[in-house]
C-alpha positions as CSV (number, residue, x, y, z in Angstrom):
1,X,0.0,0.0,0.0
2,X,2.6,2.2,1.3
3,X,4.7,2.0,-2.3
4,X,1.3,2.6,-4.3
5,X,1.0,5.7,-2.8
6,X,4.1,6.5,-3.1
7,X,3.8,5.7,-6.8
8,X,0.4,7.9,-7.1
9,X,2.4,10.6,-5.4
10,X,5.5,11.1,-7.8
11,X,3.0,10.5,-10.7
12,X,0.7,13.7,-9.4
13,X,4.4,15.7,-9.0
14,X,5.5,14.4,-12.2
15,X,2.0,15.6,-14.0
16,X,2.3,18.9,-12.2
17,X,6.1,19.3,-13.3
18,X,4.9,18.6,-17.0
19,X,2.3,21.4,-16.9
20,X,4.5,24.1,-15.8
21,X,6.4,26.2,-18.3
22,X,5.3,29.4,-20.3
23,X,2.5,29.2,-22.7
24,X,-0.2,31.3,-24.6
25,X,-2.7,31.2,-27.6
26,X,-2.0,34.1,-30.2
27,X,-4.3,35.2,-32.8
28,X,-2.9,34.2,-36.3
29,X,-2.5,36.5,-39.0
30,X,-3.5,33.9,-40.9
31,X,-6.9,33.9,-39.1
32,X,-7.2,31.0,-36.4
33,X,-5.1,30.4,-33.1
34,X,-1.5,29.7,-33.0
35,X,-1.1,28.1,-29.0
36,X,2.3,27.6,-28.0
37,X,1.2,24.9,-26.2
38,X,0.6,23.3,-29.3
39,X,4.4,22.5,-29.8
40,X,5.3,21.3,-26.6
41,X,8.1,19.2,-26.6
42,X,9.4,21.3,-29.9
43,X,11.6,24.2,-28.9
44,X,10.0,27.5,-30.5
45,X,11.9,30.5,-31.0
46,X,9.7,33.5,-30.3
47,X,10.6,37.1,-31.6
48,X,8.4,40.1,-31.4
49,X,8.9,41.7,-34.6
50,X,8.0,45.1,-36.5
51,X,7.8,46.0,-40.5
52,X,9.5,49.8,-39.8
53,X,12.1,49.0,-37.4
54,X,16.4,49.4,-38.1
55,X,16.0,45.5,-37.2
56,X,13.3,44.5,-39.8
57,X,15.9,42.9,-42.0
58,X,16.2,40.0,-39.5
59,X,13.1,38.5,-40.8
60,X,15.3,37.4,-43.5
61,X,17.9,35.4,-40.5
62,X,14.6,34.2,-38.9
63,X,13.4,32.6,-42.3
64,X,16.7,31.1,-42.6
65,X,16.6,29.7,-39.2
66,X,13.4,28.4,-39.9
67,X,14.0,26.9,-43.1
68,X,17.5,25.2,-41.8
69,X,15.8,23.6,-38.4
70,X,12.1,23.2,-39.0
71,X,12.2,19.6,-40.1
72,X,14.0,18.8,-36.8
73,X,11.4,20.2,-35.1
74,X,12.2,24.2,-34.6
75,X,9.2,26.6,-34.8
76,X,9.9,30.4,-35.2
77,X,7.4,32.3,-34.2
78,X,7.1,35.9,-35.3
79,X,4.8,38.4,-32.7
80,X,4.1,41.5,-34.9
81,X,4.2,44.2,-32.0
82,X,3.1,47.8,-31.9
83,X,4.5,48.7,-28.7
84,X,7.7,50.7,-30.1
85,X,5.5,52.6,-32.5
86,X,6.9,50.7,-35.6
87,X,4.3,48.7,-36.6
88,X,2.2,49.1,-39.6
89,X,-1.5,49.5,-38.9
90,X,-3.1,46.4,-39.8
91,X,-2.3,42.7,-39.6
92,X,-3.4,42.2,-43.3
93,X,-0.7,45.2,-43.6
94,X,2.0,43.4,-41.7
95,X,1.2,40.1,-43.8
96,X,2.0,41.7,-47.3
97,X,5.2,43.6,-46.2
98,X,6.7,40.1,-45.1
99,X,5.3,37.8,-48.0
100,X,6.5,40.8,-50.3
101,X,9.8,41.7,-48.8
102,X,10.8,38.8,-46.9
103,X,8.8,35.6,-48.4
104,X,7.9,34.8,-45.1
105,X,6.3,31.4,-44.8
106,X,6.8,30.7,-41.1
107,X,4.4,31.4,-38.4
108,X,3.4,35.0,-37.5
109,X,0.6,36.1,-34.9
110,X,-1.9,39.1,-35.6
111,X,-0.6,42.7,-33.9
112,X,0.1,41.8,-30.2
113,X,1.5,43.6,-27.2
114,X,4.8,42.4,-25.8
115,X,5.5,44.4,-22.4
116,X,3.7,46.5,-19.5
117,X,0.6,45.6,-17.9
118,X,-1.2,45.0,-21.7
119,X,1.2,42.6,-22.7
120,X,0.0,39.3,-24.2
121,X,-0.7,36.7,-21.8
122,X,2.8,34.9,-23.1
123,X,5.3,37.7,-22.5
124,X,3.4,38.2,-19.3
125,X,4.0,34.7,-18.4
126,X,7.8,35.1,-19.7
127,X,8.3,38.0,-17.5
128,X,7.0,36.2,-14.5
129,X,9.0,33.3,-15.5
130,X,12.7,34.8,-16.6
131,X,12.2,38.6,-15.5
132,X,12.8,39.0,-19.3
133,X,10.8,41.7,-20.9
134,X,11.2,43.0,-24.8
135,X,12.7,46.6,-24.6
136,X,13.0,47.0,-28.2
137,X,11.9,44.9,-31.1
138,X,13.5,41.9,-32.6
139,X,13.7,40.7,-28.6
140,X,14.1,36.9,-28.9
141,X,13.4,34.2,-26.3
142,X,14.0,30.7,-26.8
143,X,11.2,28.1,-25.4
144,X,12.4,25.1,-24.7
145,X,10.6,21.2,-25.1
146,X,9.6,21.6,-21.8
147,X,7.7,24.9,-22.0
148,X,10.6,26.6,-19.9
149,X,12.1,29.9,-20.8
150,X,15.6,28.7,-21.7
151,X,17.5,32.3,-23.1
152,X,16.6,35.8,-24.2
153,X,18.4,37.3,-26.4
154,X,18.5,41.6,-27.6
155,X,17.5,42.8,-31.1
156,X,21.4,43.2,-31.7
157,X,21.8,39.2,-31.5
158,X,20.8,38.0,-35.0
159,X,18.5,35.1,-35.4
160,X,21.7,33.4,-37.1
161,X,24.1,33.9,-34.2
162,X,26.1,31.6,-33.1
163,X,25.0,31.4,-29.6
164,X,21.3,31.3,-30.6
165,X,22.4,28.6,-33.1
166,X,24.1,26.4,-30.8
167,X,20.8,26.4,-28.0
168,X,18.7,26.0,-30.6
169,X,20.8,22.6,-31.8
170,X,21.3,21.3,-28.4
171,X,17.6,20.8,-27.8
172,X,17.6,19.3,-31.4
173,X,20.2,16.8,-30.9
């Protein structure tokens, strides 16, 4: 009896361990939801993005991030933000600049707010979890399998960095 409930017990921690991490449903520009829960046990790089910004030109690194670790199970996730007053106006807006410009094909959410007290539900969460909070755009923070926040990076790290590289391929491997 005694080792049963023993057994009941880790399997209630165990559960409980499983369902912590960050997580959030975004509004796809596509139309639709795009929850990052949906890619648990994938780790998803999440940047918060804008079409006017010195920085714009990393959509180009995240599409070639995307396109080099997507089949090993990689998910870039681009969060269109207004907050730095660099966003176009509309989502629709914000979809033709990056199909036109960039030939974006990876996933991107509609217009969403990345910091203060109107931030999305995810960078909330983020904060909470890793004190890490986007203070410009092209902020980057790396999700791993688990759901955890495993790094942040600045908009001066590019998407094809090195360092963001090499945590992005140890979670691969």
């Amino acid at each position: 009896m005694k080792h049963l409930i023993l057994a009941i017990l880790f399997a209630v921690i165990a559960q409980a361990g499983m369902a912590r991490g960050v997580s959030g449903t975004f509004s796809s520009i596509d139309g639709g939801s795009l929850s990052i829960e949906d890619w648990r046990g994938q780790p998803v790089l999440v940047v918060n993005t804008a079409s006017q910004c010195g920085f714009t030109g990393q959509y180009t690194d995240l599409q070639i991030l995307y396109d080099q670790y997507r089949d090993q199970g990689l998910v870039v996730l681009a969060v269109p933000s207004d907050d730095f007053n660099q966003e176009l106006a509309t989502a629709s807006e914000v979809k033709e600049f990056c199909e036109l410009n960039y030939d974006l094909d990876l996933p991107m959410t509609d217009i969403s707010n990345v910091k203060g007290a109107n931030a999305h539900p995810f960078y909330k969460a983020v904060r909470k979890e890793s004190g890490f909070e986007p203070t410009w755009n092209f902020n980057k923070v790396l999700i791993a399998p688990d759901g955890s926040v495993l790094a942040t990076w600045g908009s001066t790290v590019k998407p094809t960095s090195r360092k963001i590289k090499r945590e992005i391929e140890a979670l691969l491997n």
